[in-house]
C-alpha positions, 0 to 999 in steps of 0.5 A: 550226771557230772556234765549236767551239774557243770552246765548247770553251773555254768549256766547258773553263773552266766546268769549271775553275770548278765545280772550283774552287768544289767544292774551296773549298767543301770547303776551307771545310767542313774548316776549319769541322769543324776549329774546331768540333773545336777548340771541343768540345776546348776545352770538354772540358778546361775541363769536366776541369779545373772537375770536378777544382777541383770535386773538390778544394773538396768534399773540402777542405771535408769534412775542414775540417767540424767535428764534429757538436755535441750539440744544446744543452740546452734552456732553460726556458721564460719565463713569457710575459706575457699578450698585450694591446694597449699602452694597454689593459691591465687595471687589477688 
């Protein structure tokens, strides 16, 4: 009967602990979804609050635009020299 009662215990006890592990490991995989949650909220709002910067830049930029100019008049073109390596110019 001595030996029954000890593997019962022990039987008892390795129970005991599968239960504990199994409960810390969903212990631990909560606290790992709650971070990531935190995280993907975080980055949302940081998305939200770029976008909405963003936003406001382009538009403030748009209205500081000034208007489009005329193109300016052309000038007339300068007559261009004759092209010829310095030191060899030819003697008129």
């Amino acid at each position: 009967m001595a030996h029954r009662k000890e593997y019962q215990a022990k039987a008892e006890a390795q129970f005991h602990l599968t239960i504990k592990k199994a409960n810390e490991a969903k212990q631990a995989v909560s606290q790992y979804e709650a971070a990531a949650r935190a995280t993907d909220e975080k980055t949302a709002r940081l998305r939200a609050l770029r976008l909405a910067k963003e936003a406001v830049e382009a538009k403030a930029a748009a209205e500081s635009k000034p208007a489009e100019k005329k193109p300016a008049a052309k000038k007339k073109a300068v007559a261009k020299k004759a092209a010829a390596p310095e030191g060899l110019e030819a003697d008129k």
